[in-house]
N, C-alpha and C positions, 0 to 999 in steps of 0.2 A: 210619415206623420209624426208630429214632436207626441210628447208621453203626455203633454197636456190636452190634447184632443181626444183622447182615452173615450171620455162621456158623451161625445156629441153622438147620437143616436144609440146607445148600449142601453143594454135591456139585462135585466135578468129575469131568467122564467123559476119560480119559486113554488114548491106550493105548498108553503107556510105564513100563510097574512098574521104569524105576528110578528110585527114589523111596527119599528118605527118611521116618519118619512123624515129623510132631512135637506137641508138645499143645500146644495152642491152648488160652487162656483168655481168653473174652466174656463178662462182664456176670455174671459168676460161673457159668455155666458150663462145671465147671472139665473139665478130660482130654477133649475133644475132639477127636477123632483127625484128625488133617489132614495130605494128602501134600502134600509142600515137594519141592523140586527139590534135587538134588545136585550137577546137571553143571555146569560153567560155561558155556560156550558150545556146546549143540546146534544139532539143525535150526533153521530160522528159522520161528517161532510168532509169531501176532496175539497172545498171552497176553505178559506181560512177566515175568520175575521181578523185583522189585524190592528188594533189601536192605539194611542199615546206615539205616533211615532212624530220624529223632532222634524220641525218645518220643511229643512231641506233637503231632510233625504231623497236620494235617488231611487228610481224605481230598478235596477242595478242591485243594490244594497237590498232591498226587497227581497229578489227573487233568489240572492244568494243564502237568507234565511232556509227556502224550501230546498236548494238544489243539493245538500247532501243525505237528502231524506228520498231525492227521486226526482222523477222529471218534471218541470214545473209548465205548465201547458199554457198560461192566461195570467195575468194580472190586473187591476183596474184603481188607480191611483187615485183618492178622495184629497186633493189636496188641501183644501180648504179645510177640511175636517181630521187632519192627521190621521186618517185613518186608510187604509187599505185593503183588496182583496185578494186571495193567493188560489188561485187554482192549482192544486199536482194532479200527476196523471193518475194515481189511483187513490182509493180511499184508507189503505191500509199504510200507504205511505204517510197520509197527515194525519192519522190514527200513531206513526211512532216520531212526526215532528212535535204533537201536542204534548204526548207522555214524555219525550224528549225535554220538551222547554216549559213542565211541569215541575222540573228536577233543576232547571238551571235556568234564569230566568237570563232572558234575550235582551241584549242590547243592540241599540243600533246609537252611533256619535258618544259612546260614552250614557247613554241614554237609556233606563228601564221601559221595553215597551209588552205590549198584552199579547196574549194566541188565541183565540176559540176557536170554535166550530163554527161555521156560518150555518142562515137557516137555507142559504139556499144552496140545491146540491151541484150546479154548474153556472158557470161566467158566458154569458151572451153578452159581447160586443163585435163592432164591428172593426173592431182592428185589428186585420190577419196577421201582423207582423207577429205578435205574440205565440202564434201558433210553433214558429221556428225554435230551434234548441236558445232559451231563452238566455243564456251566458256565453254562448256559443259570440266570438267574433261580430259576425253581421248584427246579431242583433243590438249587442252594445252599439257600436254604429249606426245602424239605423234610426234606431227609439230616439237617437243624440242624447242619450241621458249623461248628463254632466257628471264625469267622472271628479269632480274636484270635492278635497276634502279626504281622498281616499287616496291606497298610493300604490295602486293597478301605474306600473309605467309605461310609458308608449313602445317599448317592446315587447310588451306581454301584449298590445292589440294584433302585431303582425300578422298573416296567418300561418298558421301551424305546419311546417313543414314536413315534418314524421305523422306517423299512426303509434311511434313506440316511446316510450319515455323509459330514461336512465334514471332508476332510485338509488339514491346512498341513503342508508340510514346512521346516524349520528348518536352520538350518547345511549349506546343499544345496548341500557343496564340491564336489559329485557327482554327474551326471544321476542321475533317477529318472525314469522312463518308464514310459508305460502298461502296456506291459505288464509289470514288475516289482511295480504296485503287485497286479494281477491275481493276479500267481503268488502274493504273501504275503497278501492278503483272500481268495483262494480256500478257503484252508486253512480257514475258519472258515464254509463254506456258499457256494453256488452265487453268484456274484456276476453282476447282470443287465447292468447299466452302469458305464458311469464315463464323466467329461467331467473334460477338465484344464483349468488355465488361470492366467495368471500374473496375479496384483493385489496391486496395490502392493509391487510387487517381489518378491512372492514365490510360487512355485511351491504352487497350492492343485488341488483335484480333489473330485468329487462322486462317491460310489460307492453305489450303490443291490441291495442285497441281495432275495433273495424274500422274507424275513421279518426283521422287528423282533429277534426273537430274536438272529440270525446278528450283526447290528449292534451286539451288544448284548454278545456275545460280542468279537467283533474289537475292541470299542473298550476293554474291560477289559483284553485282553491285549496290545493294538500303541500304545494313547497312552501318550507318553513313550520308546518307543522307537527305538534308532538302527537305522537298516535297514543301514548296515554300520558299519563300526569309528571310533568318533568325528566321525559323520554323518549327514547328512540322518533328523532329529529328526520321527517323527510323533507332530502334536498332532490329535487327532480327538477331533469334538462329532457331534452329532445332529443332522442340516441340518432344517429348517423346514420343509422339501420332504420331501413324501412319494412324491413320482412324477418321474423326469428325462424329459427331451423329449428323445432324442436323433438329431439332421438324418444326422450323415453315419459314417460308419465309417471312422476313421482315425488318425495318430498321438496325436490329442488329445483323441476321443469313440468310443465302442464300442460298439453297444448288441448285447452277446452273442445277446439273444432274436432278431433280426434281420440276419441275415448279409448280406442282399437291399439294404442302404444304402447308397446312391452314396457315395465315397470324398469329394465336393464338391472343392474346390482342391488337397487333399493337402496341405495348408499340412507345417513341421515342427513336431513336439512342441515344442519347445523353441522361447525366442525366443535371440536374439543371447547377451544375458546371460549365459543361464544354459549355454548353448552354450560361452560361454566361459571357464567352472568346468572343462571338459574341460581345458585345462589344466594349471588348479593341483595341484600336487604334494599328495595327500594319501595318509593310510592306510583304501585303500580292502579292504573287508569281507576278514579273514579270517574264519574264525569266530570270534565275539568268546568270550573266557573271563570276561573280567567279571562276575560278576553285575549286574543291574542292581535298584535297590531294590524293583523294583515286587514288588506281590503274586503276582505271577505269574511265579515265578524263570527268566528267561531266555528264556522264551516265545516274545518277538518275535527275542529273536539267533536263535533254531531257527527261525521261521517263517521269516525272510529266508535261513537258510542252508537248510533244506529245500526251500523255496520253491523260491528260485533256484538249487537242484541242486547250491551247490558242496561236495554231499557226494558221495559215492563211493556209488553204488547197484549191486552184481555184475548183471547178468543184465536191468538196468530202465535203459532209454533214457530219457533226459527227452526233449520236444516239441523241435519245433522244428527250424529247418532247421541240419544240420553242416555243411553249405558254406559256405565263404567265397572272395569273390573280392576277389582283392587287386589292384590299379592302380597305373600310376605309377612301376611298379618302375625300378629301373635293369638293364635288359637286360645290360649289359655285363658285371656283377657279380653277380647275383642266380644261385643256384644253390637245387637242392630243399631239398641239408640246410640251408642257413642257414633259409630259412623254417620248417624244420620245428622249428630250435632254438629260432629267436626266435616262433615261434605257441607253441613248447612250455612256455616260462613259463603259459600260461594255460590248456593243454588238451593232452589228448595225440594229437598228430597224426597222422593214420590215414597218409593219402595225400595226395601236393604233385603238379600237375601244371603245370609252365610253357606256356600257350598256344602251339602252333607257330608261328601264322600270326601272331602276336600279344606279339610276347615281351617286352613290359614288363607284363603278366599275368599273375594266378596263380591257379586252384582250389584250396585248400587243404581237406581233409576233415576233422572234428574228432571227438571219440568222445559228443560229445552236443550236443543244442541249447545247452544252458548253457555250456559253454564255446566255443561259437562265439559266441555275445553275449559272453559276458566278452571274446576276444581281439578282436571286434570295438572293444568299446569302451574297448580300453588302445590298441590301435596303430594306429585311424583316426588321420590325419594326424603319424604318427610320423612322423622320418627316418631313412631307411633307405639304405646308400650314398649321399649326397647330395641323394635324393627324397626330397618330402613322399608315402607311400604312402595309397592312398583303401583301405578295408577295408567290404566292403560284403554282406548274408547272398544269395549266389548260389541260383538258379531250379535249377540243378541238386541234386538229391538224392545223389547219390554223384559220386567221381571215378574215373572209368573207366579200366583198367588198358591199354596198349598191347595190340592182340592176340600171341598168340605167334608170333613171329621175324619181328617189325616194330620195324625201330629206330627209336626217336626220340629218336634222337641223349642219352638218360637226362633229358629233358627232365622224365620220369613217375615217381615213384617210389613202393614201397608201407613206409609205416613202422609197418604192422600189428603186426609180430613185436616191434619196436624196444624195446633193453633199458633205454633210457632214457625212457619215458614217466616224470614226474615224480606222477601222478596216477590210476598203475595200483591201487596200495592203498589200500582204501578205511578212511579216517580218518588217512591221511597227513597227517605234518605239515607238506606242502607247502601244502593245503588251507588253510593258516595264514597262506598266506606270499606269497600273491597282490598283487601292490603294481603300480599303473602304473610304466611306463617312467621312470626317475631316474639323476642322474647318478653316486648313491653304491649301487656293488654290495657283493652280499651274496658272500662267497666262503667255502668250506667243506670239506673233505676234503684239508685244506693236510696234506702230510708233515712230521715234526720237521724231516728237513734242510733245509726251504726256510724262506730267510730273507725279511724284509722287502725288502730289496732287489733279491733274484732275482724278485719280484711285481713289485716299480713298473717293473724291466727290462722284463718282458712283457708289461704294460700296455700301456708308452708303446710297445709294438713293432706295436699293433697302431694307430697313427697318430694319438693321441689323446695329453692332458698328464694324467701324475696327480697331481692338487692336495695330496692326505690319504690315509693308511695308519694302521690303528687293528686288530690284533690283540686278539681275546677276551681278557679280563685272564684269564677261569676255564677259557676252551678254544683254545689254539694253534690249533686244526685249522681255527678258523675267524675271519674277520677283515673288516674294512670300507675299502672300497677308492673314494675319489671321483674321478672323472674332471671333466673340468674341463667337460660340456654333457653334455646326457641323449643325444643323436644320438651322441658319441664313447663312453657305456656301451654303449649298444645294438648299437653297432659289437664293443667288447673283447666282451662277455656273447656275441655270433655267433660270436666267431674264437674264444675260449679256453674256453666251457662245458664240459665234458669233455676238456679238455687234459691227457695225460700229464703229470703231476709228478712221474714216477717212484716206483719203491719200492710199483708197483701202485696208486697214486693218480690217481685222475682228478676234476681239479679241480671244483667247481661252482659255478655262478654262478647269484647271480639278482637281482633289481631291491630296493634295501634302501627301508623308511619313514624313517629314520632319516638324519641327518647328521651327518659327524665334525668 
């Protein structure tokens, strides 16, 4: 059945009458009464509303909006009214495409279009086709949705010959680790294995899916794209292998179906190398806004930002351990809040606990797995008062509160309440602004009376030379500040983050991509 016969008998069961009605016209026929949504932002629904989209889009184009957020179960085309409906399969998944394309507003043709929540919680139609893996081969075929316009080529329809796909990554200024490539192939079906391994200089990996389809899927939506912001480029083929062998379970081989697999040497993921891209200064993943040309608008920037969690999800914990233990400290100097300021570029930090028996050591708690990888892997081997500090994900699950009216000495603190989380709203434009450790900060919430001058004063007060000062041409309030080593930012960004500047101003600092 063509994608235009969507309406003829489809129903949806709702049970929120408030609705507006509108008429629908398919295929001629015409005054077909159909409830549309009115609200802007309701409860949170697996149904999408979708609106403003450009005449001709395909319903195709559509569902590749949802598919890197999770499996997309139903769609139902308003043609006449530019509008659409998106069912996923679960509610937690359009709960992180919304907060998602809250942060980065979704195009389709070049074209600004809308997200909500629908009022109604599931799609009653009767068109089963929909129910199949919706990007999956047949279904593009079947629906006949008119691939034109777009530049899916007719060898990418064939069907999928492997279950395992060949990744090379390119321009990898940036670790990528196994499990990163996991969280973004997940999204497109159950992933059985992976094996990594570097040849001829560059970081490649073997991912093997339960099915051809999945494969077939992920490599329409993730070849050619950057997994974060002008970086680490995946080029995926169809490996020749139809089955991986995998020995041992650990940084560089996984085999999911078998948890029972000796660790072998523990070698690390990475060689030397690529170890040492850790650290070049790049613009590491905000969510990217770009589009990128592929047929599939922005797919893979969502997979990697949904993926890897740095969206804001209320109420859903991503995986993974929120401890981090931190080494190497300088005992003499290290206090809770600076760690909690300097982890706080990267995550919002719960609870800091200085070790008693141990005090160039830290517990630091984070509010999810992903941002504990993230500050793990900006401030391994940072300097921090004059140490290289080690940042490593702690065996511990929480950090435990002193008991009550046990002093230790405030060694403990809880930043639970704390009004400065940078990453408490979800599709903040902090989420944006994620950048390693560099020696040119971002500064922001400047007062008119402060001038250029009263800044490089309080800069260099905090022990460090300021090289460059560069004021917004379009906004005073904020300006580009380089200190003359990244250890001498990271030092001003600890001491001056939320510095009174008076006139109710408190300054903000954070790590810029950029140089003045």
């Amino acid at each position: 059945r063509g994608s235009d016969e969507l309406l003829s008998g489809s129903v949806l069961n709702s049970p929120n009458s408030n609705m507006s009605s509108m008429v629908v016209t398919a295929n001629g026929n015409d005054n077909k009464k159909f409830k549309g949504d009115d609200k802007m932002d309701g409860a949170p629904s697996r149904v999408l509303h979708i609106r403003k989209l450009p005449g001709e889009v395909t319903e195709t184009e559509v569902i590749a909006l949802g598919l890197p957020f999770g499996k997309v179960t139903n769609i139902l085309m308003l043609k006449g009214k530019n509008q659409a409906f998106l069912e996923l399969a679960t509610e937690e998944a359009a709960i992180t495409m919304v907060n998602y394309y809250s942060a980065v507003t979704p195009h389709l043709r070049n074209q600004p279009i809308y997200i909500q929540y629908s009022n109604h919680k599931e799609l009653k139609t009767d068109n089963t086709l929909n129910q199949v893996y919706l990007l999956s081969v047949t279904a593009v075929q079947a629906t006949n949705a008119p691939i034109s316009g777009t530049t899916v080529s007719e060898s990418a329809v064939t069907p999928a010959q492997s279950p395992v796909l060949r990744i090379i990554i390119d321009n990898m200024y940036y670790p990528v680790t196994l499990d990163v490539l996991h969280q973004i192939f997940s999204k497109f079906g159950a992933v059985l294995k992976i094996i990594t391994f570097t040849k001829n200089n560059q970081f490649q990996a073997l991912l093997q899916y339960g099915d051809p389809v999945n494969a077939q899927q992920a490599k329409l939506a993730l070849d050619g794209q950057n997994i974060y912001n002008a970086c680490c480029t995946l080029r995926i083929d169809f490996s020749k292998l139809v089955n991986l062998n995998v020995k041992y379970n650990n940084d560089k081989s996984r085999d999911y179906t078998r948890p029972d697999l000796p660790s072998g040497d523990g070698q690390p993921a990475l060689d030397p190398a690529i170890a040492a891209a850790f650290a070049k200064e790049t613009s590491l993943l905000a969510v990217p806004g770009a589009l990128s040309p592929l047929a599939i608008p922005n797919a893979a920037a969502a997979a990697a930002a949904a993926a890897a969690g740095r969206v804001g999800m209320p109420g859903v914990s991503a995986g993974g351990n929120t401890v981090l233990l931190v080494s190497n400290l300088n005992e003499e100097m290290v206090t809770p809040q600076s760690l909690f300021t300097l982890f706080g570029v990267y995550g919002d930090v719960q609870r800091v606990k200085i070790l008693y028996n141990k005090k160039d050591s830290a517990l630091i708690q984070m509010a999810d797995g992903n941002q504990s990888q993230l500050a793990m892997s900006h401030l391994n081997g940072q300097k921090m008062y004059g140490k290289i500090i080690r940042v490593t994900l702690s065996k511990h699950q929480t950090v435990q509160l002193p008991r009550e009216g046990l002093d230790d000495q405030g060694l403990t603190k809880d930043f639970g309440n704390s009004p400065l989380h940078r990453f408490k709203k979800p599709g903040s434009k902090n989420f944006q602004n994620i950048f390693p450790p560099s020696a040119t900060l971002h500064l922001s919430n400047i007062p008119p009376s402060v001038a250029e001058e009263d800044l490089r004063t309080l800069f260099a007060n905090t022990g460090g030379t300021v090289k460059a000062f560069k004021f917004f041409q379009r906004d005073h309030k904020m300006a580009l500040l380089q200190m003359s080593t990244v250890e001498e930012a990271i030092q001003a960004l600890i001491d001056l983050h939320n510095y009174n500047l008076g006139e109710n101003h408190h300054l903000r600092v954070s790590f810029s991509k950029s140089t003045i």
